[in-house]
N, C-alpha and C positions, 0 to 999 in steps of 0.2 A: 423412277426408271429402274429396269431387270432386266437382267439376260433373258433371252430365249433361247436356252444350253439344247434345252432337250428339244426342240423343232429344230435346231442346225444344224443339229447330229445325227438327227433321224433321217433329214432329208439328203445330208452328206453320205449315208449309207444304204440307202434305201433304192432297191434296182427299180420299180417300178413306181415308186411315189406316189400311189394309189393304194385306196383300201376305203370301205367302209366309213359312215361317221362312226359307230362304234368302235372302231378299229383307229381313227385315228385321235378320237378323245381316249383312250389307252395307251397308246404312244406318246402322245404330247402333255399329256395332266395336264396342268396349271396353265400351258402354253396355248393349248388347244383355244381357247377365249378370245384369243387375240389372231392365232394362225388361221382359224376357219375362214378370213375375209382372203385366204391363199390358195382358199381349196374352188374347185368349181367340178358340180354332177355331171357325168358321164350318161351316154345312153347305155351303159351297162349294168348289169345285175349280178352280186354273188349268188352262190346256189350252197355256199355254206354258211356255215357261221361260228365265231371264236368259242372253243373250250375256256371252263374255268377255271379247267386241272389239263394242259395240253397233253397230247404225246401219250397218252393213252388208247387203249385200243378203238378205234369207230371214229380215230379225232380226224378235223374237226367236225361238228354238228352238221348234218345235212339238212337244206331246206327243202318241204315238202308243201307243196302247194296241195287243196287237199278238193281244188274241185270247187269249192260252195264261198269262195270271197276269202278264206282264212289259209295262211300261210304259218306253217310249224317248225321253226328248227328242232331235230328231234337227234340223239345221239347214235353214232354208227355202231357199237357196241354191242354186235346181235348175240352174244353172250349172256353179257349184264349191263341195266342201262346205268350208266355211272353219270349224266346230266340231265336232269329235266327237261319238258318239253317248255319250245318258250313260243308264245303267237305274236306273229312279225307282221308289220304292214307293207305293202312294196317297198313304201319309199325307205324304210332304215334297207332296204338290199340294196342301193341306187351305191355304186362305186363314185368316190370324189375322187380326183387328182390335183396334183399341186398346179396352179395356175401357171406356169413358167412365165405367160407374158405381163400379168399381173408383177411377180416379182421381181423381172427386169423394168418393170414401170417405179415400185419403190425402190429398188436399187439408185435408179437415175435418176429421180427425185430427191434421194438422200445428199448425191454426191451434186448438186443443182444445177443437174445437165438435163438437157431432152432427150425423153425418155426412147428406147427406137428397144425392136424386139425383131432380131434376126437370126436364125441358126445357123452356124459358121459350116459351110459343107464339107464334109469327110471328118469333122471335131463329134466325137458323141457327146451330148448332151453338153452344147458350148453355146453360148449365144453372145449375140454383138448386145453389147446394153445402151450405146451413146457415145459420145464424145466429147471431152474434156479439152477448154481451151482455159489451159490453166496460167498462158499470158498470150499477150495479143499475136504475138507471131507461132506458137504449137502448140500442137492438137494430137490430144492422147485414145486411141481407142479405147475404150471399156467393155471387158470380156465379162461375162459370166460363165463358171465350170460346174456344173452337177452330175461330173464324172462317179461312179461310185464303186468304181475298179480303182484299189489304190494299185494294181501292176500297170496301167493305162495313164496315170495322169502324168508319168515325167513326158512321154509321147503328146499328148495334149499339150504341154507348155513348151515343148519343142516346137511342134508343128504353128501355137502362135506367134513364137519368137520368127519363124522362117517365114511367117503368113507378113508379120509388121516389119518395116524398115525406120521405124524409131520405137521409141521407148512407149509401152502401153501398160495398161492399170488389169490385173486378172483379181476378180471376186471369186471368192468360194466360199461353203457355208463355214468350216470352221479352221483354224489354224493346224489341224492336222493335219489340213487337205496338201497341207506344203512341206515335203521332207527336203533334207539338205541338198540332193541331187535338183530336186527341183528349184528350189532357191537360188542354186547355183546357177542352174539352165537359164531366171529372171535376170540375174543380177548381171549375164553376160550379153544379155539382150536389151540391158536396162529397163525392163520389167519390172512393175511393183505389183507387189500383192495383199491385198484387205480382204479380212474374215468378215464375214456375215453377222458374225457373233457381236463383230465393233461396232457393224454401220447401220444395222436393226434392233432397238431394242424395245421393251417393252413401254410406253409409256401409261402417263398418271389416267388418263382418259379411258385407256382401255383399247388404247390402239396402238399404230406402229408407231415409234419416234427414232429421231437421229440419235444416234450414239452418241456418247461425250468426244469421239475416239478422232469421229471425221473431219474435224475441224483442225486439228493438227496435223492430221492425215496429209489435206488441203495445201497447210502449209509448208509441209515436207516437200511438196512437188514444185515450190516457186523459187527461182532463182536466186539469188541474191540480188539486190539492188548490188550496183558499184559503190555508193555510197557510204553501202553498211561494211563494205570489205576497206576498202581503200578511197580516201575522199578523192577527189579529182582524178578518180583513175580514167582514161581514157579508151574504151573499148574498142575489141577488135571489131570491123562493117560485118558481121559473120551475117550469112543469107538468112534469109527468114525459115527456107526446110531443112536448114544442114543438119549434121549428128554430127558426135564425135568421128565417127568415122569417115567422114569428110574431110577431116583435116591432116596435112601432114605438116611437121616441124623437122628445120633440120639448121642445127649450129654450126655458125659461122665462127665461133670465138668463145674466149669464157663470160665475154657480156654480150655476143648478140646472136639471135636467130634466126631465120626468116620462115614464116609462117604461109603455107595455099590453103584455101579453103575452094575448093570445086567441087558444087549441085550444078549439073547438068550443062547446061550453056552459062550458068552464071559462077565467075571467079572472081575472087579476091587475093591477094595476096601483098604481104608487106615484110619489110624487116625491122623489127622491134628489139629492145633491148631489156634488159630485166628489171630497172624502171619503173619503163613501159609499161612493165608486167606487172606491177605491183611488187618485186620481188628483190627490194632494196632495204638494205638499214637502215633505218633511219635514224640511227646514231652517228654511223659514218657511212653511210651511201655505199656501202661496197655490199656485191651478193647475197643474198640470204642463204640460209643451209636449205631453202627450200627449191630456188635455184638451182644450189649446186645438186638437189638432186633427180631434178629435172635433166639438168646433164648427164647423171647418171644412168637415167633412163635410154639416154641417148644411146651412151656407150652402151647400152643391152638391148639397143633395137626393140625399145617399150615392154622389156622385161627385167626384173631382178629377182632374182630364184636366191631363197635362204640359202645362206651358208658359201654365196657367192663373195668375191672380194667386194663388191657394192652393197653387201648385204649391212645393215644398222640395228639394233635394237630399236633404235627413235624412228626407225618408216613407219611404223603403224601412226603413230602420229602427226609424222609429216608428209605423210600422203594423205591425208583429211585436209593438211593446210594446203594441199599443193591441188588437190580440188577445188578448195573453197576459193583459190585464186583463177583456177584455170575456170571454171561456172563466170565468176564475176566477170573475167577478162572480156569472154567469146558469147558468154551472155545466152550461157546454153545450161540446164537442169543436168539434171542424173552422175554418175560416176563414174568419171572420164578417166582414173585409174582405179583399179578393182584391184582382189586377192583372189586370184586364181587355187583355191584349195588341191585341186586334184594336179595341178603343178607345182606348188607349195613357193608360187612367185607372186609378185605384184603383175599387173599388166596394165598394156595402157590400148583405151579401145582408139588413140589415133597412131599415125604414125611419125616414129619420132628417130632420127639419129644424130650424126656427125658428121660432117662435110668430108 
């Protein structure tokens, strides 16, 4: 297996994704072998053709049909001809373009969903690729972006975050496609995002294969068992469509809570204790510091901004364990407490206080 660097970078920056087969075995080298099953002919025709020294005067070469069956790209250079003439058959002028619904077909083959090929209305060049049910009760859309305005794409992953009410999976062809603002905009929508680069690659046959990448990918999206967190832990009934954002907690005491979870007509709610939660010593049964800063959260109305009196060196680590609890508990994926960069706080996407 190999990358294909140079077809997910070309087609990540390429406004028209269209061109020539000569034009796109120049672009792709080595790639092209394996890309061409991406391309598919157009009813259209160039009427020029690539220099071999560009950007000189008469460029590029003009086709001259000459009347009698024979076709000449001949140089524009009515000064001095600086290219040969070359004789063209129709078909090398036949314009290819990149197949979009072909590669939302192995896109969602890769990631072993059904394949669907939709354009998301008012998203430029965005498409639905499938849906991921990566366990029995949620279901992830999967986006594809061949935005190639990088001023456009934080607006693109906005407007999917606003379009989903849970968490959804965005492809793009290469890991550039994704600057920090945008990362940002995923991570507060519980958005994930895979490059092109990871989940296509070259294989031994000569054709497309799965990346090494996707399979861990896969399993970054599965919850924990309860088991693997805490044996006998006993989970919260959480509804089958909930989000994080469904839920509110709010303390009763420094050992208990009481927890709603309300989608629509259907609620739950209980009062649990830390336990309950997984969130005991078990050396001597009293609070974990993970716990306690879970309370903390409280007191900050699901924020703690550096440099606060709540603030710790040790959060960055025990907000990993205070997810990995809060996942197993309520039996829900993604990161139910984030770091908000542009507020230099932790937050939490449910809602959490103090009695």
């Amino acid at each position: 297996m190999r990358d294909l660097n140079r077809l997910w970078r070309h087609i990540e920056v390429s406004p028209g994704k269209s061109g020539m087969r000569a034009q796109w075995e120049t672009w792709l080298g080595e790639d092209f072998a394996i890309a061409e099953s991406l391309l598919r002919p157009t009813d259209r025709r160039s009427d020029i053709w690539p220099c071999p020294y560009p950007a000189g005067p008469g460029c590029p070469r003009r086709v001259v049909d000459c009347g009698d069956g024979q076709i000449v790209a001949v140089c524009g250079n009515e000064v001095e001809t600086e290219c040969e003439d070359i004789s063209l058959s129709p078909s090398d002028l036949v314009i290819h373009e990149l197949d979009r619904r072909r590669l939302c077909q192995l896109s969602a083959l890769a990631l072993g969903v059904e394949p669907a090929f939709l354009p998301v209305e008012g998203i430029y060049e965005t498409f639905h690729v499938g849906t991921l049910a990566d366990v029995a009760w949620r279901r992830r859309s999967i986006y594809l972006s061949l935005e190639h305005r990088a001023d456009r794409r934080l607006d693109m992953a906005a407007r999917l975050s606003q379009r989903e009410s849970g968490s959804f999976i965005l492809l793009a062809p290469t890991p550039r496609f994704v600057t920090l603002p945008i990362s940002e905009t995923l991570q507060r929508s519980e958005g994930v995002f895979l490059a092109l680069t990871d989940l296509l690659v070259a294989g031994g046959n000569g054709e497309f294969a799965i990346g090494p990448a996707v399979q861990p990918f896969l399993e970054s999206l599965q919850p924990p068992e309860p088991d693997s967190v805490d044996a006998g832990l006993e989970r919260f009934p959480t509804p089958s469509n909930a989000k994080w954002g469904d839920l509110r907690m709010q303390f009763l005491d420094g050992a208990r809570l009481t927890v709603l979870c309300r989608t629509g007509a259907n609620e739950q709610q209980r009062t649990v204790n830390y336990t309950q939660m997984g969130m005991a010593n078990r050396t001597n049964s009293e609070p974990t510091k993970i716990w306690r800063l879970l309370e903390d959260f409280a007191d900050g109305y699901g924020r703690i901004e550096v440099g606060s009196s709540r603030d710790d060196p040790q959060n960055r680590k025990r907000v990993q364990r205070l997810n990995e609890k809060l996942r197993a508990y309520f039996g829900m994926e993604g990161q139910p407490v984030y770091w908000d960069r542009q507020d230099s706080a932790y937050r939490c996407r449910f809602q959490i206080e103090q009695q």
